[in-house]
N, C-alpha and C positions, 0 to 999 in steps of 0.2 A: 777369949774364944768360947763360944756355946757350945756344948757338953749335947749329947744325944741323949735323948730321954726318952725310954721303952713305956708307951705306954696301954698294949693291947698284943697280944699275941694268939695265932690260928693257926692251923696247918690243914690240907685240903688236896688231893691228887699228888701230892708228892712236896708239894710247895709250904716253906714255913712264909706264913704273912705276920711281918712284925712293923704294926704300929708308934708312929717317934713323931717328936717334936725338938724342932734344933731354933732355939732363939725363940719360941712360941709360933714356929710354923708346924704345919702338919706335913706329916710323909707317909711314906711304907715302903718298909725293906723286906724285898722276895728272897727268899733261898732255897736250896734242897731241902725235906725236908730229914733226910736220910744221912745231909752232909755238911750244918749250917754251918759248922764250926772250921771247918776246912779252910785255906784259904784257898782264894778262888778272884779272878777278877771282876772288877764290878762297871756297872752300866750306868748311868745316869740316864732319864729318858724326862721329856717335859710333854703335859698334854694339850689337847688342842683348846681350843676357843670356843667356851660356854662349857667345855667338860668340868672332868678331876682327876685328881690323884688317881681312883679305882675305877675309871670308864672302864669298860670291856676292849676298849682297843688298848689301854695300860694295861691291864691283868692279861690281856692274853699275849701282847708280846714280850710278857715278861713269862708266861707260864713256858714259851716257846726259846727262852734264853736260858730260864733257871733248869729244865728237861732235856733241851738238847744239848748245851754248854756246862752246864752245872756253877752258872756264872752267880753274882749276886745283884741284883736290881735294883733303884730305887725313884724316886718320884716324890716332891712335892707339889701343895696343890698351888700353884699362882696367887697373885692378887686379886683380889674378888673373884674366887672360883673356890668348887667345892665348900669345906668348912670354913672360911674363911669370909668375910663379913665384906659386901660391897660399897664402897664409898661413894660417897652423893658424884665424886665424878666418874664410877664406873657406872652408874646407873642414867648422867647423862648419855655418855658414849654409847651405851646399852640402846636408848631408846633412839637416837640418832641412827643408828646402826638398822632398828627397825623402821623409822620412817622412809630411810631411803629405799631397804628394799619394798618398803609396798607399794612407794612410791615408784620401782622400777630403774631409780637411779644408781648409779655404780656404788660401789660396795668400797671398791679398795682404798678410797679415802681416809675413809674413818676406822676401816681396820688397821691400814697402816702408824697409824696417828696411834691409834688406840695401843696397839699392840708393842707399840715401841715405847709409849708411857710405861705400859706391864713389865718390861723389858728392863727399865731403868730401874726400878724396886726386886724383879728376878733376880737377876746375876749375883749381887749380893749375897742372897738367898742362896744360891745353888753353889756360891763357894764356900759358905760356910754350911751348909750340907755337905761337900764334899770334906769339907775338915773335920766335921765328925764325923763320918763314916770312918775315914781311913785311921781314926783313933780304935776302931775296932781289930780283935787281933787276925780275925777270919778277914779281914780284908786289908791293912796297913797302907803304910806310906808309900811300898816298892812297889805294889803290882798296877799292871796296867787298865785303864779306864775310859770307858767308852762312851759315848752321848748320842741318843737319838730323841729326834724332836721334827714332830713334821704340823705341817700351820702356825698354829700360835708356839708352838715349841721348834718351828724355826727360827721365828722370830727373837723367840729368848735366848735361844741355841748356839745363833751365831754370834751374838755379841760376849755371850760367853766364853764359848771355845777359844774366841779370838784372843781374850785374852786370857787366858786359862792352861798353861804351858803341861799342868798333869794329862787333857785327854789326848788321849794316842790316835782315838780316829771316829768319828761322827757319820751318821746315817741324819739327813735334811731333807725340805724339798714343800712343796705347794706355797710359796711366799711371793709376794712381789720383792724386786731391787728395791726397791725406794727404802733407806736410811740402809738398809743392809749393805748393800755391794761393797762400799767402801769400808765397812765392818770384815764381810769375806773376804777382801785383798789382804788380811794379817793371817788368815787360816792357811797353814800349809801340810797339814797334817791329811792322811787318806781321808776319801769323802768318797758316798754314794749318795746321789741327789734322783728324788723322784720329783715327776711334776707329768700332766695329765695334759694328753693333745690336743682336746676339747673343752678346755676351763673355759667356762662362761664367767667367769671373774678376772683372772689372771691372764692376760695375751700369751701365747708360745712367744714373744718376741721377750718379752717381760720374765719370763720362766728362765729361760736361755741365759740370760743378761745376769741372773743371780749366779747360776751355773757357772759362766765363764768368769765372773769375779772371783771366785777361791784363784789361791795361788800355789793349790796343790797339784805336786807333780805326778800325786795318784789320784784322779778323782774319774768318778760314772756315771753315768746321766743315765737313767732307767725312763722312757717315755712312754708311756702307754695311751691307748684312745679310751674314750672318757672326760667326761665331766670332772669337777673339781671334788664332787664325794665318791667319786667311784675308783678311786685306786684300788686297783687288785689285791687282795688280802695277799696273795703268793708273791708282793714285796717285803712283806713281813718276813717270811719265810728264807728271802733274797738277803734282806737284812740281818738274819741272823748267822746265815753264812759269813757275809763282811765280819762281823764281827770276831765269829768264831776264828777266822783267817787272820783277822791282824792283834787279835787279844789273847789268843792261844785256848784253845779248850783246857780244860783241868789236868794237870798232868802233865801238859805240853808248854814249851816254851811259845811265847810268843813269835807269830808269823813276822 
């Protein structure tokens, strides 16, 4: 098993940012910075497609986890994303990906394809991240853990989770079915799924279809009107609620 390897630490608004590499990937673990050492339950979150590890939509819904949960975050950056060196076949898929939109052809092809290649080298990845983190003693083997992943960290998310028996309950959502649904029929753990009324890439019929594949007996469908980059930031906020609910704020037993 690969050993977590600290190798950069900052703290900033309240937040410690600790720098790591498990197996020679890159991450970053958020914490209080008031209460790193605490145990406290932690998050697993994946980001989307062309990001990293440190987008602005990663640091903030973790600044929004680690402030109002005093949970512990984490994040690595994908295959060919951020630090992490592209291989001559993400740079086909990359340029594919650009011809067809200039071309004005569909999208979800080659994202799909693509994303599920990323997907097959992921998981690996994120469970041996999760085997070191929980070697830490502020976070251990007992306490409960949670995953959010929306796009491309749906995509990674659910073949995950699915087989991944430690997360307790996942926050998903903008992905097509295709290779997933039958991936989401093994998830039976709480789900809140976001997906957008107005996706110009993804059909509502399509959004729906991922949705009703989980085989969770708790799961929410959050709709909003909108294109495919305009989710509402105040799902973040939604999302941290779920969380807060089924992982237990600091202190408290899990919901």
């Amino acid at each position: 098993m690969h050993s977590l390897q600290i190798t950069a630490e900052s703290s900033s608004n309240g937040m410690l940012e600790r720098d790591f590499t498990v197996g020679g990937v890159p991450g970053v673990l958020w914490s209080s910075a008031s209460s790193a050492a605490d145990r406290a339950p932690l998050v697993l979150m994946a980001h989307g497609g062309g990001n990293h590890k440190k987008h602005p939509a990663m640091s903030g819904r973790a600044q929004r986890l680690v402030a109002g949960c005093g949970f512990h975050v984490a994040v690595i950056d994908a295959p060919g994303h951020g630090d992490r060196p592209r291989t001559a076949h993400d740079e086909a898929e990359i340029a594919e990906l650009f011809r067809a939109r200039a071309a004005g052809e569909p999208e979800g092809p080659i994202v799909v394809r693509y994303n599920d290649h990323l997907a097959e080298l992921a998981v690996p990845e994120y469970r041996a991240m999760l085997d070191a983190l929980q070697e830490l003693p502020e976070i251990g083997t007992d306490g409960p853990v949670g995953f959010w992943g929306i796009n491309m960290g749906t995509a990674i998310g659910i073949p995950f989770v699915a087989i991944e028996p430690r997360i307790t309950a996942a926050v998903f959502g903008l992905h097509w079915p295709d290779v997933l649904a039958e991936k989401a029929k093994q998830i039976t753990i709480p789900i809140e799924f976001d997906m957008q009324w107005d996706d110009e890439h993804i059909p509502r019929e399509a959004g729906l279809a991922l949705f009703d594949a989980f085989a969770s007996t708790e799961k929410t469908l959050h709709v909003n009107s909108g294109k495919h980059k305009e989710l509402p930031r105040f799902e973040a906020d939604s999302a941290v609620r779920f969380f807060a609910r089924h992982l237990g704020r600091v202190g408290e037993s899990p919901a």
